[in-house]
PDB file with one MODEL, atoms N, CA, C and O in Angstrom:
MODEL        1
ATOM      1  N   UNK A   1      81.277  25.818  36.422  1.00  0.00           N
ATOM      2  CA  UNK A   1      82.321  26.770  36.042  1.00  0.00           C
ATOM      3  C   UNK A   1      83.119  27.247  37.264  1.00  0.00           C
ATOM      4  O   UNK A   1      82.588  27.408  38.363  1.00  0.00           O
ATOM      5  N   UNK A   2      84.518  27.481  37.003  1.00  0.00           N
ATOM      6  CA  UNK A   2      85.474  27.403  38.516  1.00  0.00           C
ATOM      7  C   UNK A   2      84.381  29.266  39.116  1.00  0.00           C
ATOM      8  O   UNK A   2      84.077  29.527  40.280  1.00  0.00           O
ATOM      9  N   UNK A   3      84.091  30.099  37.960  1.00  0.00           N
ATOM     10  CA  UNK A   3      83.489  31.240  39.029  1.00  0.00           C
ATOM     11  C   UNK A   3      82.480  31.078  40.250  1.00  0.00           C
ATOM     12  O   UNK A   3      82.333  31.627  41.341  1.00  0.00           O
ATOM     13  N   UNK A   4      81.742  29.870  39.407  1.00  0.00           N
ATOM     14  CA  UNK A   4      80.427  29.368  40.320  1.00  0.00           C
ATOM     15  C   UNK A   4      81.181  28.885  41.523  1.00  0.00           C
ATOM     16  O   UNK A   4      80.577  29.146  42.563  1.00  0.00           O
ATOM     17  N   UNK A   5      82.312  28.264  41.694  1.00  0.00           N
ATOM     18  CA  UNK A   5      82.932  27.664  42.595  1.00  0.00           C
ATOM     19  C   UNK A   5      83.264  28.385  43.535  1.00  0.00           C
ATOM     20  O   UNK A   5      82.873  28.290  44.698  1.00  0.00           O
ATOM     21  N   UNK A   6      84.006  29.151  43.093  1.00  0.00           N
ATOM     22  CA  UNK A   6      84.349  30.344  44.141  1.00  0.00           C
ATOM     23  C   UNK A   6      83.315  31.094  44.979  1.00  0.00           C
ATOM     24  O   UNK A   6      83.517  31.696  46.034  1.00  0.00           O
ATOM     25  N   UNK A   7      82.179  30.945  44.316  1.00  0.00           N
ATOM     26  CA  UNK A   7      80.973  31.882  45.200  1.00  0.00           C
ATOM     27  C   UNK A   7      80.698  30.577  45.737  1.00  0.00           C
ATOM     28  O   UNK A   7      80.873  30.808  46.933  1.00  0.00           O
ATOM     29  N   UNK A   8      80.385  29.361  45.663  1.00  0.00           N
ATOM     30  CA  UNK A   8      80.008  28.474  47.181  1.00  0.00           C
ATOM     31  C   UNK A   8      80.576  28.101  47.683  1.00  0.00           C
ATOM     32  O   UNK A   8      80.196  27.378  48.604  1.00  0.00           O
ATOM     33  N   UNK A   9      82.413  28.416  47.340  1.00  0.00           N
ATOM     34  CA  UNK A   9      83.039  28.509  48.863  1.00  0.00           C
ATOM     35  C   UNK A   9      83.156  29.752  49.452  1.00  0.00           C
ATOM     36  O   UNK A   9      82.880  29.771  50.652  1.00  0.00           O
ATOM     37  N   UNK A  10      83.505  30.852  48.917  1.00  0.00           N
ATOM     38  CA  UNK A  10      83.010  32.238  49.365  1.00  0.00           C
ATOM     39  C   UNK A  10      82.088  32.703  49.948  1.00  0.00           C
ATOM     40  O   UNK A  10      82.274  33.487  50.878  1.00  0.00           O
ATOM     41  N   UNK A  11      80.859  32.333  49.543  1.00  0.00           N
ATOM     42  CA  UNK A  11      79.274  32.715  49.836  1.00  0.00           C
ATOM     43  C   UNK A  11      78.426  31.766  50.570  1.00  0.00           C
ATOM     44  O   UNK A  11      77.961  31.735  51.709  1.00  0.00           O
ATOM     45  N   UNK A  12      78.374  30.933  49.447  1.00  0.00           N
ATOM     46  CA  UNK A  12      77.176  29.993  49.998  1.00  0.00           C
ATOM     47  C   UNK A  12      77.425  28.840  51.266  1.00  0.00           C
ATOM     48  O   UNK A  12      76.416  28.408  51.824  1.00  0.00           O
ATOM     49  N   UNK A  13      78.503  28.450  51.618  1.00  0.00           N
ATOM     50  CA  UNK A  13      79.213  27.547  51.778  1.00  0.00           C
ATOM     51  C   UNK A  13      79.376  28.706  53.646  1.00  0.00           C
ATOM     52  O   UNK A  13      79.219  28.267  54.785  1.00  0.00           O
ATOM     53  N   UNK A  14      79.544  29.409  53.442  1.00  0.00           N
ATOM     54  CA  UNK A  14      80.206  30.038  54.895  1.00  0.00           C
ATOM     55  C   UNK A  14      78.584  30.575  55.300  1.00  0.00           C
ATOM     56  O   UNK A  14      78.327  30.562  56.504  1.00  0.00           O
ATOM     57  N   UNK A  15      77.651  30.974  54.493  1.00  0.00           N
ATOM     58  CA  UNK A  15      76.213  31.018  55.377  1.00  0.00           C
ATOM     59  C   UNK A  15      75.555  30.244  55.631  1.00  0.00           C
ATOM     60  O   UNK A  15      74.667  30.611  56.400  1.00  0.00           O
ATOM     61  N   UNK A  16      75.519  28.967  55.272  1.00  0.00           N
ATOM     62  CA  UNK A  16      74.628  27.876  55.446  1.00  0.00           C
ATOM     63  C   UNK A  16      75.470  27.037  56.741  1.00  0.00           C
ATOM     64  O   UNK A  16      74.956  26.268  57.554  1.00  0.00           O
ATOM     65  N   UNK A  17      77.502  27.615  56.609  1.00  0.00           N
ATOM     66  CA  UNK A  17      77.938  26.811  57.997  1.00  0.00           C
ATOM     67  C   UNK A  17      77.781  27.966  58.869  1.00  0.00           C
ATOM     68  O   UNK A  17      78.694  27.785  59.675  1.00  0.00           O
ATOM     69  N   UNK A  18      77.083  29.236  59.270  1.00  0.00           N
ATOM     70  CA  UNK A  18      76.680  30.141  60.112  1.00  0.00           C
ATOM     71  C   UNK A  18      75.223  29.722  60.673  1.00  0.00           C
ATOM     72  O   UNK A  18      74.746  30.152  61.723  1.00  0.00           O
ATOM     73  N   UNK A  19      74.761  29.045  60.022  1.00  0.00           N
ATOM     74  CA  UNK A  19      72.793  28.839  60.170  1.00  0.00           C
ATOM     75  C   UNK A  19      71.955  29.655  58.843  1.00  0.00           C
ATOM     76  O   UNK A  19      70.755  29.652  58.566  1.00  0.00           O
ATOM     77  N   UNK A  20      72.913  30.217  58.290  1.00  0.00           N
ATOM     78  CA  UNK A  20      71.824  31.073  57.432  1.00  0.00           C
ATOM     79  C   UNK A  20      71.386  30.779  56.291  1.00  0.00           C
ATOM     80  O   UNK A  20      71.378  29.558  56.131  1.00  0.00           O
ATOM     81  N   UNK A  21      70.972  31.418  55.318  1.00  0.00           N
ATOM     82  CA  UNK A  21      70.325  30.899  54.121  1.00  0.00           C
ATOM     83  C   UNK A  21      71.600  31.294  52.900  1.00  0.00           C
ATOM     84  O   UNK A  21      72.759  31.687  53.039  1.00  0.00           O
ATOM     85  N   UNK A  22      70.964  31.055  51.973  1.00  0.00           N
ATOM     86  CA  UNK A  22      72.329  31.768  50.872  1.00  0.00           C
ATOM     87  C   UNK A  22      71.068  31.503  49.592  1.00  0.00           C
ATOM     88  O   UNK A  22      70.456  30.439  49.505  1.00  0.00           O
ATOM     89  N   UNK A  23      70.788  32.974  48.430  1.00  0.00           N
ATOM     90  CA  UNK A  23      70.160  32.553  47.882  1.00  0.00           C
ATOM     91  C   UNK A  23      70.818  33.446  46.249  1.00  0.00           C
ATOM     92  O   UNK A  23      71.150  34.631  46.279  1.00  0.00           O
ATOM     93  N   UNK A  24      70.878  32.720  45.161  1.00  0.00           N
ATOM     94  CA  UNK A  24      71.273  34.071  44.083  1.00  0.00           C
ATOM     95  C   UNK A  24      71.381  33.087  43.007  1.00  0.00           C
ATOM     96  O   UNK A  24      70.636  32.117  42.867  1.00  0.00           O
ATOM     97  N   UNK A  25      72.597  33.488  42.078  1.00  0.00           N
ATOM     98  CA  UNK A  25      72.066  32.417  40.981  1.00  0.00           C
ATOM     99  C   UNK A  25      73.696  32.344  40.451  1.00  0.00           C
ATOM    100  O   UNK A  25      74.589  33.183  40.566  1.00  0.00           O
ATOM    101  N   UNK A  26      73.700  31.499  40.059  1.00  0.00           N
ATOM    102  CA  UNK A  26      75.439  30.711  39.384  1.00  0.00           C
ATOM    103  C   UNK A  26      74.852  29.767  37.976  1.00  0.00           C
ATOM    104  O   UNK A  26      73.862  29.159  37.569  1.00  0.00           O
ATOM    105  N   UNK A  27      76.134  30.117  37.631  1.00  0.00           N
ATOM    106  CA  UNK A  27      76.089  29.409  36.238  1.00  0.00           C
ATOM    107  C   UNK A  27      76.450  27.857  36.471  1.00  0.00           C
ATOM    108  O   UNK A  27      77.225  27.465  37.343  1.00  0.00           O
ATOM    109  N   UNK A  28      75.741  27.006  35.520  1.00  0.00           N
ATOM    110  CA  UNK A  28      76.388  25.293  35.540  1.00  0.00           C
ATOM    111  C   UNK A  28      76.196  25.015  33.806  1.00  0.00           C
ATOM    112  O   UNK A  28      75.905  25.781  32.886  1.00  0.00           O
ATOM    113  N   UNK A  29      76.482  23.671  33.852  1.00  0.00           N
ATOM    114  CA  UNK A  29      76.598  23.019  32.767  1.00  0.00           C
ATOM    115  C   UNK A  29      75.471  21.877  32.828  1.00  0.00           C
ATOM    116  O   UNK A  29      75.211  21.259  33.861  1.00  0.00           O
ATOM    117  N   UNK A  30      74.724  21.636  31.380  1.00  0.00           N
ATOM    118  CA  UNK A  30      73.364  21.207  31.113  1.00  0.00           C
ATOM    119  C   UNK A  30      74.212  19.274  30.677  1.00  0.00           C
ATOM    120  O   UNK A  30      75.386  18.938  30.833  1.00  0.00           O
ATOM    121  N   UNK A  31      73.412  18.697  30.309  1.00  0.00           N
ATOM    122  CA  UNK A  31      74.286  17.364  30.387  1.00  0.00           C
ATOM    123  C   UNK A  31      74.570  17.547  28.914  1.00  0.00           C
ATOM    124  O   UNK A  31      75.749  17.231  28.756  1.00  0.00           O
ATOM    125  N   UNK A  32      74.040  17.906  27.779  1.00  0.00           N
ATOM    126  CA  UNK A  32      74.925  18.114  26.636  1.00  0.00           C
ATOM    127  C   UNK A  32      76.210  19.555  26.688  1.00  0.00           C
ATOM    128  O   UNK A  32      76.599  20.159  25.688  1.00  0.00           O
ATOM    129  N   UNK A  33      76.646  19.817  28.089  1.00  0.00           N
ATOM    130  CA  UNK A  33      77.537  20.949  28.054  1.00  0.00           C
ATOM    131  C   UNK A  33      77.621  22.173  27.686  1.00  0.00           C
ATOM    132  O   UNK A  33      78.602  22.885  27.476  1.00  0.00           O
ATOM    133  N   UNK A  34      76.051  22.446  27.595  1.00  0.00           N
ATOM    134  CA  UNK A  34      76.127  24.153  27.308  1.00  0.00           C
ATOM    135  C   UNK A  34      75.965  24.851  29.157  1.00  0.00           C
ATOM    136  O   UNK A  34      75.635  24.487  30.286  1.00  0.00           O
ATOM    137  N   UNK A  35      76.430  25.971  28.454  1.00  0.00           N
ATOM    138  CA  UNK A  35      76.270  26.690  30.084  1.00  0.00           C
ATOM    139  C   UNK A  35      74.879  27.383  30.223  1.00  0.00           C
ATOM    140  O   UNK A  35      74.167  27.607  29.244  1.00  0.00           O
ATOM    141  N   UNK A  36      74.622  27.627  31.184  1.00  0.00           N
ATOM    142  CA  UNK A  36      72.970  28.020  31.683  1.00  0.00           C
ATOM    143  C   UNK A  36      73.049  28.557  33.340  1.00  0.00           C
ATOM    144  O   UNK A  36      73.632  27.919  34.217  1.00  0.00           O
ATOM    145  N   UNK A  37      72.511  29.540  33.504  1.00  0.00           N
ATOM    146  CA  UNK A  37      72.187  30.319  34.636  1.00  0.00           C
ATOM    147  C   UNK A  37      71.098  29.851  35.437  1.00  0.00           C
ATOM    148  O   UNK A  37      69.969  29.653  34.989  1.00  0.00           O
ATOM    149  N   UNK A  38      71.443  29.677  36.621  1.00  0.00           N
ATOM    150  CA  UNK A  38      70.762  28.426  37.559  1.00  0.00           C
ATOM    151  C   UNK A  38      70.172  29.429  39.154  1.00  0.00           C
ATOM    152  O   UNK A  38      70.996  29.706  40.026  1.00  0.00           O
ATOM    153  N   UNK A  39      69.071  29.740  39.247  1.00  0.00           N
ATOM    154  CA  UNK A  39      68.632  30.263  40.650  1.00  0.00           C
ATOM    155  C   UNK A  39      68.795  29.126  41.549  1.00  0.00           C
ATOM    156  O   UNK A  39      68.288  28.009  41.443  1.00  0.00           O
ATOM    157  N   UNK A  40      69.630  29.604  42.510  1.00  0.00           N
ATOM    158  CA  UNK A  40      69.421  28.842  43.431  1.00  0.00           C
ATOM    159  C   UNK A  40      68.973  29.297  45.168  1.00  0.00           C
ATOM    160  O   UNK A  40      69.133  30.434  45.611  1.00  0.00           O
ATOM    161  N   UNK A  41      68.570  28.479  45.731  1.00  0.00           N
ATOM    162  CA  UNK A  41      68.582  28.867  47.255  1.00  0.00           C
ATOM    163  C   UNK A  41      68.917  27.620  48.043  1.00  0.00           C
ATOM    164  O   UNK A  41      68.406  26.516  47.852  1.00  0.00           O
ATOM    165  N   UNK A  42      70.061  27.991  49.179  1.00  0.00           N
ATOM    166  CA  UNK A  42      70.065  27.071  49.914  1.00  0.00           C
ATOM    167  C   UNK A  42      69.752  27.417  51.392  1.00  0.00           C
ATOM    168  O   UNK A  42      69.916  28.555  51.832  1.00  0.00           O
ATOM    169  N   UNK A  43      69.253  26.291  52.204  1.00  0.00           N
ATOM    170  CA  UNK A  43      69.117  26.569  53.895  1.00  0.00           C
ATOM    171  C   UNK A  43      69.256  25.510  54.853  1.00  0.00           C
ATOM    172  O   UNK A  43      69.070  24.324  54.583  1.00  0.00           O
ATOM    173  N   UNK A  44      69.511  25.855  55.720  1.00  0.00           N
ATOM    174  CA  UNK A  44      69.637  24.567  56.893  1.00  0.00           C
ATOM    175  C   UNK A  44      67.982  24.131  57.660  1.00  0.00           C
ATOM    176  O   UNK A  44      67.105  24.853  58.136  1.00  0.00           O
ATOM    177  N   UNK A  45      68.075  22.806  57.519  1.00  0.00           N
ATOM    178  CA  UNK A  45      67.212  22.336  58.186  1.00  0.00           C
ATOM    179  C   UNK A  45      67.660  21.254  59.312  1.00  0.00           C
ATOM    180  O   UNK A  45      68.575  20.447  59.148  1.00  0.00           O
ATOM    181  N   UNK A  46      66.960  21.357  60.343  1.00  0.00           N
ATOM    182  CA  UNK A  46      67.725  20.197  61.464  1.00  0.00           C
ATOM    183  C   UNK A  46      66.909  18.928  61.665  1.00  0.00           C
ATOM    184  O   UNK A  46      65.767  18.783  62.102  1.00  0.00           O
ATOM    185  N   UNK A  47      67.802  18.055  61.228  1.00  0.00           N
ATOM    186  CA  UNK A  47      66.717  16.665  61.163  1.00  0.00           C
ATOM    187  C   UNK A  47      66.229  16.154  62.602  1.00  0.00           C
ATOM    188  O   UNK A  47      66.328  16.730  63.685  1.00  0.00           O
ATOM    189  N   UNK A  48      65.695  14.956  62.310  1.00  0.00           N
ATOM    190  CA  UNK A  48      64.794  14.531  63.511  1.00  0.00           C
ATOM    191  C   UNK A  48      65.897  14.025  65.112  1.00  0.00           C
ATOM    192  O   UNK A  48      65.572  13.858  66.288  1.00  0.00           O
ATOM    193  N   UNK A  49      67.295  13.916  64.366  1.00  0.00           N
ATOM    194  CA  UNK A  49      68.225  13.218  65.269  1.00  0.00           C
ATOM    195  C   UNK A  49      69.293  14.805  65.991  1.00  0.00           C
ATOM    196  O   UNK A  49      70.341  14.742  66.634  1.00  0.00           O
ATOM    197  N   UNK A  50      68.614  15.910  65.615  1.00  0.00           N
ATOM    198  CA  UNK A  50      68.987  17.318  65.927  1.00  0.00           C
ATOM    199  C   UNK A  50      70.296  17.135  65.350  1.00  0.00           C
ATOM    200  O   UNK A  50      71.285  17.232  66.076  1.00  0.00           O
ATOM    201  N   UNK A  51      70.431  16.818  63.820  1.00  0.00           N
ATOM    202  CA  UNK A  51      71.368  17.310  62.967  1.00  0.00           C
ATOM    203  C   UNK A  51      71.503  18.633  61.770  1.00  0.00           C
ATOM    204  O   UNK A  51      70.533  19.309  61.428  1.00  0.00           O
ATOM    205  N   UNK A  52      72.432  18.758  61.418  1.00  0.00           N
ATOM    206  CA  UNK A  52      71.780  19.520  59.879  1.00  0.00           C
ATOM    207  C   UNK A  52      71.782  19.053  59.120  1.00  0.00           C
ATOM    208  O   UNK A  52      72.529  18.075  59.095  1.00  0.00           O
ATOM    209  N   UNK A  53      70.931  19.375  57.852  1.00  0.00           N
ATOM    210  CA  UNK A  53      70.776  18.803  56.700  1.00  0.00           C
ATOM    211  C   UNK A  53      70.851  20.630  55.763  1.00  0.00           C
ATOM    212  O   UNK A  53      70.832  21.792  56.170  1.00  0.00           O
ATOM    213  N   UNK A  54      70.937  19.973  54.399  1.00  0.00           N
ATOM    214  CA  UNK A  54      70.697  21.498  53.725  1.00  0.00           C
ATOM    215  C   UNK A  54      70.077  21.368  52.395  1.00  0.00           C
ATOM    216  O   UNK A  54      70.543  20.758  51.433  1.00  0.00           O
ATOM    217  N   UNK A  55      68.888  22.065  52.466  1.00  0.00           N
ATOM    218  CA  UNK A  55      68.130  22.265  51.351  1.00  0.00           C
ATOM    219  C   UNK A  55      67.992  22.770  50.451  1.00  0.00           C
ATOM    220  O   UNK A  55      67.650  23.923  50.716  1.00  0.00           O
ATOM    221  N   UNK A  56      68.064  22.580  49.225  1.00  0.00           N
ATOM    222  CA  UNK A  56      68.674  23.451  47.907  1.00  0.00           C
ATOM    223  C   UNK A  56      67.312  23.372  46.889  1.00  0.00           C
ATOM    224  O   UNK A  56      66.758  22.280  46.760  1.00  0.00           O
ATOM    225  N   UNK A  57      66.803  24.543  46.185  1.00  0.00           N
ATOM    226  CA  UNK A  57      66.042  24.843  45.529  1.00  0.00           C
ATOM    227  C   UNK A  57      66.399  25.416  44.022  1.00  0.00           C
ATOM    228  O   UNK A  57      67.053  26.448  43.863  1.00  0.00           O
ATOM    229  N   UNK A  58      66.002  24.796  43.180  1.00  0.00           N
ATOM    230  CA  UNK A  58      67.268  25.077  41.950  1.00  0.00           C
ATOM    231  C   UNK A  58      66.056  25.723  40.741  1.00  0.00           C
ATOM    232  O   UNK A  58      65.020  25.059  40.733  1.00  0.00           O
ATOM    233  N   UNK A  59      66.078  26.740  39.897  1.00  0.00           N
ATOM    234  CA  UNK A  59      65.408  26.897  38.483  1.00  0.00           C
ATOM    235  C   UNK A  59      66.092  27.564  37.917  1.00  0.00           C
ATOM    236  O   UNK A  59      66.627  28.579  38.363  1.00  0.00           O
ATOM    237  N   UNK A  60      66.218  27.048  36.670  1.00  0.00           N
ATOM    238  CA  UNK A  60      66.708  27.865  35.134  1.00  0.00           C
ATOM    239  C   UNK A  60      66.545  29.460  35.446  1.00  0.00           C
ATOM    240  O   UNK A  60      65.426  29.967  35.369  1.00  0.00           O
ATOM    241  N   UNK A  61      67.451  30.079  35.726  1.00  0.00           N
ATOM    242  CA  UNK A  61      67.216  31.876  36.022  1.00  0.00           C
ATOM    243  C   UNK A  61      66.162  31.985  34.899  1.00  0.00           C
ATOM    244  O   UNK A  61      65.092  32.354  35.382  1.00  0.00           O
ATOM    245  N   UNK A  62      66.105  31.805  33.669  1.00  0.00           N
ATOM    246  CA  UNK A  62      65.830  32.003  32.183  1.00  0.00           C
ATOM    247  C   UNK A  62      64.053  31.922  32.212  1.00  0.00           C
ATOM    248  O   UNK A  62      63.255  32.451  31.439  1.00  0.00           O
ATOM    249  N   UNK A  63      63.851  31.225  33.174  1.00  0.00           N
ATOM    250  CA  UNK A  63      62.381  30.318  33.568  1.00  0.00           C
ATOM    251  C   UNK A  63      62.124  32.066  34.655  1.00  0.00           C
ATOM    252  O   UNK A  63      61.101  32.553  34.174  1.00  0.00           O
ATOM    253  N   UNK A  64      62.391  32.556  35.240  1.00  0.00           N
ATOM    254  CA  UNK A  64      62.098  34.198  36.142  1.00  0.00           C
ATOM    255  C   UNK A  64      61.966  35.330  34.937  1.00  0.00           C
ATOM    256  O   UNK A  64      61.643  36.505  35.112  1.00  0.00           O
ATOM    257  N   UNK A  65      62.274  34.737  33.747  1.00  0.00           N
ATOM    258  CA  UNK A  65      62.381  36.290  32.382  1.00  0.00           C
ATOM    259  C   UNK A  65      61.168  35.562  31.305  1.00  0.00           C
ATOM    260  O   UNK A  65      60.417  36.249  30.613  1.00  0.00           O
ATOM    261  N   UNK A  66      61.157  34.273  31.324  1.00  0.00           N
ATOM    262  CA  UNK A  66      60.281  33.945  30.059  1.00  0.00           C
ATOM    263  C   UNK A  66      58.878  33.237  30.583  1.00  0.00           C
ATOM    264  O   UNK A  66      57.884  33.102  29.870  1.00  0.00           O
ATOM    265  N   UNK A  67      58.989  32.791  32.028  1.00  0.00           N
ATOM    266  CA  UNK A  67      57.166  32.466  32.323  1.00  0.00           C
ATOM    267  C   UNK A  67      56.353  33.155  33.002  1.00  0.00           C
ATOM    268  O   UNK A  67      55.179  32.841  33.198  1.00  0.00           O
ATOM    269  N   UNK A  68      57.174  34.637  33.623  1.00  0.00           N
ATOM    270  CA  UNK A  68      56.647  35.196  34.671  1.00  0.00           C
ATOM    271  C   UNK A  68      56.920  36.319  34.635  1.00  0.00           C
ATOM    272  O   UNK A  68      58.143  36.447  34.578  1.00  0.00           O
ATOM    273  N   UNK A  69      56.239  37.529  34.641  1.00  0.00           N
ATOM    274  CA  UNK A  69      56.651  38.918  33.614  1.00  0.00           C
ATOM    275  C   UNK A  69      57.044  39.580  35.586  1.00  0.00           C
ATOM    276  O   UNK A  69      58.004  40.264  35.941  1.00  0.00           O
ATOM    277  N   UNK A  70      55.479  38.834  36.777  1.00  0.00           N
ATOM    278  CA  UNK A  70      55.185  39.218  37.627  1.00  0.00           C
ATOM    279  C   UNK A  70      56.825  38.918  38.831  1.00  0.00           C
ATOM    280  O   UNK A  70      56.901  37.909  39.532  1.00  0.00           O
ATOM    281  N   UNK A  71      57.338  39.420  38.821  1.00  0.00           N
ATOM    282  CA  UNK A  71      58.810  39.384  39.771  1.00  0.00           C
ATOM    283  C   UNK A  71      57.844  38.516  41.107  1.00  0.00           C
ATOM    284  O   UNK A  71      57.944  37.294  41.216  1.00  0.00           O
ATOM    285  N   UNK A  72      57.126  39.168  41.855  1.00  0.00           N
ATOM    286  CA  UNK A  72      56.686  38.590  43.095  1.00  0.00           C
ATOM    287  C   UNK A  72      55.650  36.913  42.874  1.00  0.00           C
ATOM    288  O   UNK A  72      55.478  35.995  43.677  1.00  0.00           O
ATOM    289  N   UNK A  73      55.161  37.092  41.488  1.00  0.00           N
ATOM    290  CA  UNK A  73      54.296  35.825  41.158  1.00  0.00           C
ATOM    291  C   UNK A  73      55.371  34.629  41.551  1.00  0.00           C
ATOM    292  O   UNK A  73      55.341  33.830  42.488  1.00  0.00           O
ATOM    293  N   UNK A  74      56.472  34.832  40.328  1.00  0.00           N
ATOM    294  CA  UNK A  74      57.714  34.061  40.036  1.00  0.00           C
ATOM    295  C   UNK A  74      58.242  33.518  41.006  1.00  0.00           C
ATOM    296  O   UNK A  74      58.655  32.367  40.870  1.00  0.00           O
ATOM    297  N   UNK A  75      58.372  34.184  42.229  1.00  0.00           N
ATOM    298  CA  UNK A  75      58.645  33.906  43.729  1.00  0.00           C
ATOM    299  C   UNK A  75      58.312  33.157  44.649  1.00  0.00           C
ATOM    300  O   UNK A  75      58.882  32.428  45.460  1.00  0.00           O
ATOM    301  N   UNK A  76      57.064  33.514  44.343  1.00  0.00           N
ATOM    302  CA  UNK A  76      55.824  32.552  45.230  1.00  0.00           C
ATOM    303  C   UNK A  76      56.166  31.029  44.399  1.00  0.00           C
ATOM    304  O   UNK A  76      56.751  30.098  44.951  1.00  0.00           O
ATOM    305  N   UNK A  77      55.803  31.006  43.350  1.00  0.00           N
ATOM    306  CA  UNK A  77      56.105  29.609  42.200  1.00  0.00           C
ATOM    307  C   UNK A  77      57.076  29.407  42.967  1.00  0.00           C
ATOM    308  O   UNK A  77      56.851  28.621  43.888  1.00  0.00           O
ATOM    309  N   UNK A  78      58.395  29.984  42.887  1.00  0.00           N
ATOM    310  CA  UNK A  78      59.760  28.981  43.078  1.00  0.00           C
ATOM    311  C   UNK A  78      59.848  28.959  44.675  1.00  0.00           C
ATOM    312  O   UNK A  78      60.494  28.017  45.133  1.00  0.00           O
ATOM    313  N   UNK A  79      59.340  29.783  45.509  1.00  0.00           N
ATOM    314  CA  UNK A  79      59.192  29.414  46.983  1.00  0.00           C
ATOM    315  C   UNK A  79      58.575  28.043  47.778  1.00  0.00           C
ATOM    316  O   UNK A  79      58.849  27.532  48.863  1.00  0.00           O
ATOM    317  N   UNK A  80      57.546  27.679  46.635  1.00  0.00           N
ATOM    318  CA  UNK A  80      56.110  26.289  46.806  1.00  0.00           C
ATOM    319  C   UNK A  80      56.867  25.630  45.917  1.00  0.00           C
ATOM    320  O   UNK A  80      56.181  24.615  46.038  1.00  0.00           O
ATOM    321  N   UNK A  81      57.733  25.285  45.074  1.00  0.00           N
ATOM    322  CA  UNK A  81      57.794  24.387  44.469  1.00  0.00           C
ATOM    323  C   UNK A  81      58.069  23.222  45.654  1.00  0.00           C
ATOM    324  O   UNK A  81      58.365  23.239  46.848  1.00  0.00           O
ATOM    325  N   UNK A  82      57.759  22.050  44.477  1.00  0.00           N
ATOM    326  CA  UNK A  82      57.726  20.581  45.769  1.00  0.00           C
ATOM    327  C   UNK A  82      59.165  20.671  45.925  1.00  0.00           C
ATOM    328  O   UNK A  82      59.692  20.812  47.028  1.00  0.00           O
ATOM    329  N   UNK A  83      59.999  20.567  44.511  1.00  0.00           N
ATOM    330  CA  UNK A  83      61.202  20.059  44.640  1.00  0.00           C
ATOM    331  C   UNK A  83      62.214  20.496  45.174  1.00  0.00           C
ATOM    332  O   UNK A  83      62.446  21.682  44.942  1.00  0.00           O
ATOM    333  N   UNK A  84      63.320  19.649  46.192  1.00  0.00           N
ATOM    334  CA  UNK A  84      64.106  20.394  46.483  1.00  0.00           C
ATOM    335  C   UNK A  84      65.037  19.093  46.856  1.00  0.00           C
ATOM    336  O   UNK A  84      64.726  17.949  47.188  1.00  0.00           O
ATOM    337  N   UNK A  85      66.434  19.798  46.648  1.00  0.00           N
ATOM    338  CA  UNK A  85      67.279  18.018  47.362  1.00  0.00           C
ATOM    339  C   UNK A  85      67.855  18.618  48.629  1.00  0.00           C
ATOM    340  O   UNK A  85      68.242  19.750  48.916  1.00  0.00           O
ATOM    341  N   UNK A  86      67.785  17.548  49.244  1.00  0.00           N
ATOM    342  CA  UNK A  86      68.526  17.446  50.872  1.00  0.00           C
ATOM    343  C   UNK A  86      70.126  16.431  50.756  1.00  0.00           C
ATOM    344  O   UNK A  86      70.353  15.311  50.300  1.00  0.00           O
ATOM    345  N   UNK A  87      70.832  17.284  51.290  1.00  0.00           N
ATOM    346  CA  UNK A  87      72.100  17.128  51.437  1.00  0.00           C
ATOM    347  C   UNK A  87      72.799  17.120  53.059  1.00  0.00           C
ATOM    348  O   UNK A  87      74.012  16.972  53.207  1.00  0.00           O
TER     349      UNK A  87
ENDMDL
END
């Protein structure tokens, strides 16, 4: 959605080119096109050739209200998760 857009060139996009992290949640589109609220976090990591790379951690906001009543449990879960893509 163009709002989501505007916050990762606004937001996310100018802390991750500072060194920093950027973490909150934006709306996207599911592959049958409904919209859905998406946690995300992104951060810089410097690869082995002392480049950057950037790491993005993604869950259904919806998945923080319906599996995990515990705010700090929920955290830990989405902090350890394995998955994450590098960009």
């Amino acid at each position: 959605p163009p709002e989501s857009l505007c916050v990762i060139e606004k937001e996310l996009a100018p802390a991750l080119e500072k060194g920093g992290s950027w973490a909150g949640v934006l709306d996207a589109f599911n592959a049958e096109g409904r919209r859905f609220s998406l946690k995300l976090r992104g951060y810089p990591v410097e690869n082995k050739k002392g480049g950057t790379r950037y790491v993005f951690k993604a869950a259904p906001a919806a998945y923080e209200k319906k599996i995990v009543e515990d705010k700090a449990l929920f955290e830990k879960i989405f902090d350890t998760q394995p998955g994450a893509v590098l960009i």
